[in-house]
C-alpha positions as CSV (number, residue, x, y, z in Angstrom):
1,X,8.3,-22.6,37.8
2,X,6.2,-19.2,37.7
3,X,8.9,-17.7,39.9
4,X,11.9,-18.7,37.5
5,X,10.1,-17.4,34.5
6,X,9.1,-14.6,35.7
7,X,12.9,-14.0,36.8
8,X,13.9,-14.7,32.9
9,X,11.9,-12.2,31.2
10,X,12.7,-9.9,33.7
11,X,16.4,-10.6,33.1
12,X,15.5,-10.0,29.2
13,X,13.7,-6.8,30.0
14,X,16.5,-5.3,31.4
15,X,19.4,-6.2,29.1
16,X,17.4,-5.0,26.1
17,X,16.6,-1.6,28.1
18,X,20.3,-1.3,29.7
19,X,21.3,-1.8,25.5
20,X,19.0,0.7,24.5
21,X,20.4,3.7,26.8
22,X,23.8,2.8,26.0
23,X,23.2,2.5,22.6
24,X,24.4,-0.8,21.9
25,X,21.6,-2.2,19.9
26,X,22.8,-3.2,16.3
27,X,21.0,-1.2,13.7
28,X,19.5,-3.2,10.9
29,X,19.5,-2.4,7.7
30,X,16.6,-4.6,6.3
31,X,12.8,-5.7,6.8
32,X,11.2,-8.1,5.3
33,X,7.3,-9.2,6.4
34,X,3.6,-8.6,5.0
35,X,0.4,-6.8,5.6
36,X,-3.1,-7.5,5.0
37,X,-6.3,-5.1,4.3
38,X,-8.5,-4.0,2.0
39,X,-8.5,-2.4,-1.8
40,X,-11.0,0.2,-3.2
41,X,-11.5,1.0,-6.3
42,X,-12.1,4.3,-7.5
43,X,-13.3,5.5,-11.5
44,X,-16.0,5.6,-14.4
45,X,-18.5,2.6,-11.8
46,X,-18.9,4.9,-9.1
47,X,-16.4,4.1,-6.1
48,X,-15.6,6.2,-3.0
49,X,-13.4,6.2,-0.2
50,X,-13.5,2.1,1.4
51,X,-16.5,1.8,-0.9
52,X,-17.2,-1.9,-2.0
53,X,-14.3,-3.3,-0.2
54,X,-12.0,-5.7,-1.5
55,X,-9.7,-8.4,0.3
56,X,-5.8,-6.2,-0.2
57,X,-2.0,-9.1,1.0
58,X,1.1,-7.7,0.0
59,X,4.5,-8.9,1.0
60,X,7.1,-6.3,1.8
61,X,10.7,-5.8,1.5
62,X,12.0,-2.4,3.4
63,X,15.9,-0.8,2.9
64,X,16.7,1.4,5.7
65,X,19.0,4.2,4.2
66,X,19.1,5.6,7.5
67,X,16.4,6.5,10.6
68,X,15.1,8.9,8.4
69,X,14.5,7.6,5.1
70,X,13.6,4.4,3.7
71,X,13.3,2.3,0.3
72,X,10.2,-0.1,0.3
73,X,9.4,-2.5,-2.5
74,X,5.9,-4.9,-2.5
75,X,4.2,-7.4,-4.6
76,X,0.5,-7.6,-3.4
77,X,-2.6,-9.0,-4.5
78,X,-5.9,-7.4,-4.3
79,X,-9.7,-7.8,-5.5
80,X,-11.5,-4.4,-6.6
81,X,-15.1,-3.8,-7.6
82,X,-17.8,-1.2,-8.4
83,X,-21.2,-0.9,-10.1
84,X,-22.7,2.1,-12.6
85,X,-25.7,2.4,-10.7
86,X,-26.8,5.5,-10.3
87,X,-24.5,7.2,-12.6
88,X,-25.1,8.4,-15.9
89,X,-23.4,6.1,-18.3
90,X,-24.7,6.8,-22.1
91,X,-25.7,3.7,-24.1
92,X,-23.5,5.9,-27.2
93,X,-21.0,8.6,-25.7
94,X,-21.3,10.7,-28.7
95,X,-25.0,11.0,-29.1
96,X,-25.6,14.8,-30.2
97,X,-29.2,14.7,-28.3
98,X,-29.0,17.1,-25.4
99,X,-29.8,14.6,-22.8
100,X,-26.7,13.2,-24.2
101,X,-27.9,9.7,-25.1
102,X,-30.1,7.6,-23.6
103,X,-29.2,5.7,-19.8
104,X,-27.1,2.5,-20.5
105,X,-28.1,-0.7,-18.1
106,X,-26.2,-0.8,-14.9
107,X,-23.1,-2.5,-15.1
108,X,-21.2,-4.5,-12.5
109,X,-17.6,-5.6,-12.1
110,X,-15.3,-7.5,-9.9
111,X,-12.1,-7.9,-10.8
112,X,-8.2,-9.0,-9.2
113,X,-5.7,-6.8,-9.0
114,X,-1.6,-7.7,-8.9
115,X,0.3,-4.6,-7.7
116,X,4.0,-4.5,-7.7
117,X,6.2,-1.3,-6.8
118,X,8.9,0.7,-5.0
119,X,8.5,3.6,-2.8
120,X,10.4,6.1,-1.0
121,X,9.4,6.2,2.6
122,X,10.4,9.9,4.7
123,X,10.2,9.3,8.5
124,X,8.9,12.1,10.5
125,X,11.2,10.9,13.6
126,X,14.6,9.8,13.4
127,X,13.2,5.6,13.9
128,X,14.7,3.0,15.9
129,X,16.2,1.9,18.9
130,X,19.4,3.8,20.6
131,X,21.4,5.9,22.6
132,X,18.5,9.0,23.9
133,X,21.3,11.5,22.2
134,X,20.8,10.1,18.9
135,X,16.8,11.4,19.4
136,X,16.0,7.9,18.1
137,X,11.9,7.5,18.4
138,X,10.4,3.9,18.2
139,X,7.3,5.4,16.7
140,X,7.0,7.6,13.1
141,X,4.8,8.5,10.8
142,X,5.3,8.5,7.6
143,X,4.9,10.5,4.0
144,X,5.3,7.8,0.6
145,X,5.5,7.8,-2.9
146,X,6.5,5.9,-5.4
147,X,5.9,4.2,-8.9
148,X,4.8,0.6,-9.9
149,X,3.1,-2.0,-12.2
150,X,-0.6,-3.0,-12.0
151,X,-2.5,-6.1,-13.8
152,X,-6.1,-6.9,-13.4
153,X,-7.7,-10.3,-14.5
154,X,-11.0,-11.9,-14.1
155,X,-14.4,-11.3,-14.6
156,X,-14.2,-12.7,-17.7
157,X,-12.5,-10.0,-19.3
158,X,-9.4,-10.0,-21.0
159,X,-6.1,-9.1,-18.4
160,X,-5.3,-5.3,-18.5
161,X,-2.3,-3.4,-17.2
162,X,-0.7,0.0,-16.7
163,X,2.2,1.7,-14.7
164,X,0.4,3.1,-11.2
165,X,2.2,6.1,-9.1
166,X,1.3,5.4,-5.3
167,X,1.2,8.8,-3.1
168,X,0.3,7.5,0.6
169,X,1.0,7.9,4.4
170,X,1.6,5.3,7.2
171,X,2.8,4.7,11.1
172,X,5.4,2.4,11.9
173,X,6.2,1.7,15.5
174,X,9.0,-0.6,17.2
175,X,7.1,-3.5,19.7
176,X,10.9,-4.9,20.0
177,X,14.5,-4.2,19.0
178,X,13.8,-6.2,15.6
179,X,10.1,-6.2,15.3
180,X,7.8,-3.5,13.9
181,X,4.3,-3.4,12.5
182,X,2.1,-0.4,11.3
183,X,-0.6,0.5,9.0
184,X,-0.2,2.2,5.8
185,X,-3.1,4.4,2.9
186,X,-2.4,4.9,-0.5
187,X,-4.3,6.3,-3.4
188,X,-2.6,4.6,-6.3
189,X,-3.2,6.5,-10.0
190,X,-3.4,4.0,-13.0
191,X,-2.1,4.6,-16.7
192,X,-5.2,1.7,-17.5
193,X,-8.5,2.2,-18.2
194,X,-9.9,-1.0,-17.9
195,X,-9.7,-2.3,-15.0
196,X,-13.4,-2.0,-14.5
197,X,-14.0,-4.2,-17.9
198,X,-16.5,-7.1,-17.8
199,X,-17.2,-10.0,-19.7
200,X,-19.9,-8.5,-21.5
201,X,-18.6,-5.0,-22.4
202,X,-15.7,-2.7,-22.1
203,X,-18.2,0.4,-22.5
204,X,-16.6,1.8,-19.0
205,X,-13.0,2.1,-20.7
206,X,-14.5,5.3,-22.3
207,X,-18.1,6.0,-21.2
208,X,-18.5,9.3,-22.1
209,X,-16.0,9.6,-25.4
210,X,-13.5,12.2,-23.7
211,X,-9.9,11.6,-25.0
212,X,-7.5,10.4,-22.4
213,X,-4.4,11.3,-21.5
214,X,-1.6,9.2,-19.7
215,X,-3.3,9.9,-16.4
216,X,-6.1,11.6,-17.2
217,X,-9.6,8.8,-17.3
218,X,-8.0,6.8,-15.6
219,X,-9.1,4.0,-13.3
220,X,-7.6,4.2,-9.2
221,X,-7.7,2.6,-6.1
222,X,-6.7,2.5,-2.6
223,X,-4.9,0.4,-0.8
224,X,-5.7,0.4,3.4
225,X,-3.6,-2.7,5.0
226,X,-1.6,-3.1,8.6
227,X,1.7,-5.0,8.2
228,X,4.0,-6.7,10.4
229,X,8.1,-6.5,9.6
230,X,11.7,-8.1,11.5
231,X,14.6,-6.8,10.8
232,X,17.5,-8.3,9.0
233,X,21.1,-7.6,7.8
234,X,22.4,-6.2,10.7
235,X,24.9,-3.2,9.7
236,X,28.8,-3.9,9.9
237,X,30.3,-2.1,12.9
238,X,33.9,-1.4,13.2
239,X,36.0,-3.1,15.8
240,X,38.0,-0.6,18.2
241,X,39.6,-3.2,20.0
């Protein structure tokens, strides 16, 4: 039994390698799959890079323009939270005092976070699986950016939401012909200032009484997840015969 299995994947082994060197793999011009990780946030209650770690799933839909470029789009779900202490927060943001008011309580949130986007992925390495003259690598890194929708809810504070521009970096690498998983960072900048509101105040949506701009104020975070993709839609190829 151990002899005729072993026979099998060896069989399987070398068809998908003999296809490989030819080139005869089908391309594919679709992924779909999911990742999971963590969320940070990052604004007016402190935050740092994978400071007070949240719980980060997204689901992920990938269109392969070609092995250089792709488009990504992702609905996630995250949880983000931070605390004041430590940093100066006035109890009134325009005192004219020079200490600049006196020290507000420490204040603590937690909140959830539902990010959806679409990103433009640029492949260092022409990825996939195929003839060695095409230079076809089954590893890449990756630059992203891209623009989005956030919401956060919870914590007993009213829901809050803003566009979000995601600038971020990842690795993708090929563990079969239609099977890929990776890792991917992103700092994600937030037209909202409240995602750090609480049930008891919204003090942190302008602490310190400095007008805001579209992207200036603002609250961030980062996203840090590994994912796990198959390919789909495999791309029409012309008959010679």
């Amino acid at each position: 039994m151990k002899a005729r299995l072993l026979i099998v994947l060896l069989t399987v082994f070398t068809a998908v390698n003999a296809w490989a060197q030819n080139g005869e793999l089908p391309d594919y011009q679709q992924e779909i799959g999911g990742g999971a990780g963590i969320s940070c946030y990052w604004g007016d209650a402190g935050g740092g890079l994978f400071k007070n770690p949240g719980f980060f799933g997204t689901l992920i839909w990938r269109r392969n323009l070609n092995p250089r470029m792709t488009v990504k789009t992702n609905l996630g779900f995250g949880n983000v939270s931070g605390n004041t202490k430590g940093v100066f927060i006035p109890e009134d943001p325009l005192s004219l005092t020079p200490e600049g008011g006196t020290m507000a309580q420490p204040i603590h949130f937690k909140r959830s976070l539902l990010d959806v986007g679409a990103q433009f992925e640029f492949n260092f390495l022409a990825y996939g699986l195929g003839a060695a003259y095409k230079g076809m690598s089954r590893w890449t890194p990756y630059l992203m950016a891209g623009v989005g929708a956030t919401v956060a809810f919870g914590n007993g504070a009213p829901a809050a939401g803003g566009m979000n521009i995601p600038l971020g970096f990842g690795f993708r690498y090929k563990v079969l012909p239609r099977l890929n998983i990776g890792f991917e960072w992103s700092f994600n900048f937030t037209t909202c200032d409240r995602i750090d509101d609480t049930a008891a105040t919204i003090h942190l949506s302008d602490p310190y009484g400095i007008e805001s701009g579209m992207y200036k104020n603002k609250d961030c975070y980062t996203k840090t997840f590994v994912f796990i993709t198959y390919d789909i839609s495999p791309k029409y190829r012309k008959c010679n015969n």
